[in-house]
C-alpha positions as CSV (number, residue, x, y, z in Angstrom):
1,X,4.7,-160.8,44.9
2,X,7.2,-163.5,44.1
3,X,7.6,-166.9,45.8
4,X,10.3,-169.4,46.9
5,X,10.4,-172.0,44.2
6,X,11.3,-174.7,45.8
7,X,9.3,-173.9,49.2
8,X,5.8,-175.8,47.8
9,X,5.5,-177.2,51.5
10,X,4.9,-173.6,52.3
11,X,1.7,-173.1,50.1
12,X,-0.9,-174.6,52.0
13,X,-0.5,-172.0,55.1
14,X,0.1,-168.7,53.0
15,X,-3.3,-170.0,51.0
16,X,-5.2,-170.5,53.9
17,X,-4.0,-167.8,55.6
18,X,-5.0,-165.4,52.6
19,X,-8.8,-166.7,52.4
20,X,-8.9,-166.2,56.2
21,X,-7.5,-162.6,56.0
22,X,-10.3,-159.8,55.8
23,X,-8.1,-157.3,54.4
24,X,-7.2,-159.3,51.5
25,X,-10.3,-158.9,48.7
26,X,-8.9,-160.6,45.8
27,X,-6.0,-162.6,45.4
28,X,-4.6,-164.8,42.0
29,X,-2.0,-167.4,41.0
30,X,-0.6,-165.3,37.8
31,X,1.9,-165.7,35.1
32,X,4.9,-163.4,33.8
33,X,6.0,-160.7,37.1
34,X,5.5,-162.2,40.4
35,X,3.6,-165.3,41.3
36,X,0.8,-164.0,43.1
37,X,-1.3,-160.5,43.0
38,X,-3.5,-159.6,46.1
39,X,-5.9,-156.8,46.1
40,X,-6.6,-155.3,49.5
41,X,-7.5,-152.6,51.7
42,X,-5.9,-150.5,54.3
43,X,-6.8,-147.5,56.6
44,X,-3.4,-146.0,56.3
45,X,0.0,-146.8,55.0
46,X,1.0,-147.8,58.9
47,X,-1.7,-150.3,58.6
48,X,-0.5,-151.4,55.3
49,X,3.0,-151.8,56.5
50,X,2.2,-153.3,59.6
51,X,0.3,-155.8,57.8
52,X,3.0,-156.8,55.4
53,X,5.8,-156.9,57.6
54,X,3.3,-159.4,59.5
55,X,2.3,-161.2,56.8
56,X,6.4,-161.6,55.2
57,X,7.3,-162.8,59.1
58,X,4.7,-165.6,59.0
59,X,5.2,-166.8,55.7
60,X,8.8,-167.1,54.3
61,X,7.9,-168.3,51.0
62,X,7.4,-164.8,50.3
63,X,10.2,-163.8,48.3
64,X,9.7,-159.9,47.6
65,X,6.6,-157.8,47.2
66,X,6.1,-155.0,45.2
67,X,3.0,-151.9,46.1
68,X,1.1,-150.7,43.6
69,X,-1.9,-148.2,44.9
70,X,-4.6,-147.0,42.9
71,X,-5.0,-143.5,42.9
72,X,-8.0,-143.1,40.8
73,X,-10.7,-146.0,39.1
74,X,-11.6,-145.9,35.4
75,X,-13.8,-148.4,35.5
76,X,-15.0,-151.5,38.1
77,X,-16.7,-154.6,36.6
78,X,-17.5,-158.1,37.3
79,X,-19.6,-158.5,34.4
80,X,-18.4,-161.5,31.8
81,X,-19.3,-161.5,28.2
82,X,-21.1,-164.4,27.8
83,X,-22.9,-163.6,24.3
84,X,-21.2,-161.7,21.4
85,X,-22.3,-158.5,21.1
86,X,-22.6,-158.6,25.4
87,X,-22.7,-155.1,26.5
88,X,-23.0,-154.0,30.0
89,X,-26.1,-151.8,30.8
């Protein structure tokens, strides 16, 4: 998603907010497109949309959002390489 940039007064609540919010699993500061990327879950796309259309109402440093959904996982990790050579069983 991108943010206001010059709405930094309207960080803190969109930060707590997003550590708060059960739906939200993941969520990072990032470079390049957008400003911030959340991974989350929904039961349905009218979940989903009611949930965004809440969460762009109570937050207007949210600019515009773009959906991505993944349709199918090639692979999940959380290992990190902390050895060279590191392979994960």
């Amino acid at each position: 998603m991108e943010l206001e940039r010059d709405r930094h007064d309207l960080l803190p609540p969109l930060q707590a907010w997003i550590a708060r919010e059960a739906a939200i699993q993941n969520a990072w500061f990032v470079t390049g497109r957008g400003d911030l990327v959340l991974s989350m879950t929904a039961a349905s796309i009218e979940s989903f949309d009611a949930f965004m259309e809440r969460m762009l109402a109570d937050h207007r440093v949210i600019r515009k959002y773009t959906t991505s959904v993944v349709l199918k996982t090639l692979k999940r990790s959380l290992a990190v390489a902390l050895e060279p050579g590191f392979r994960q069983a």
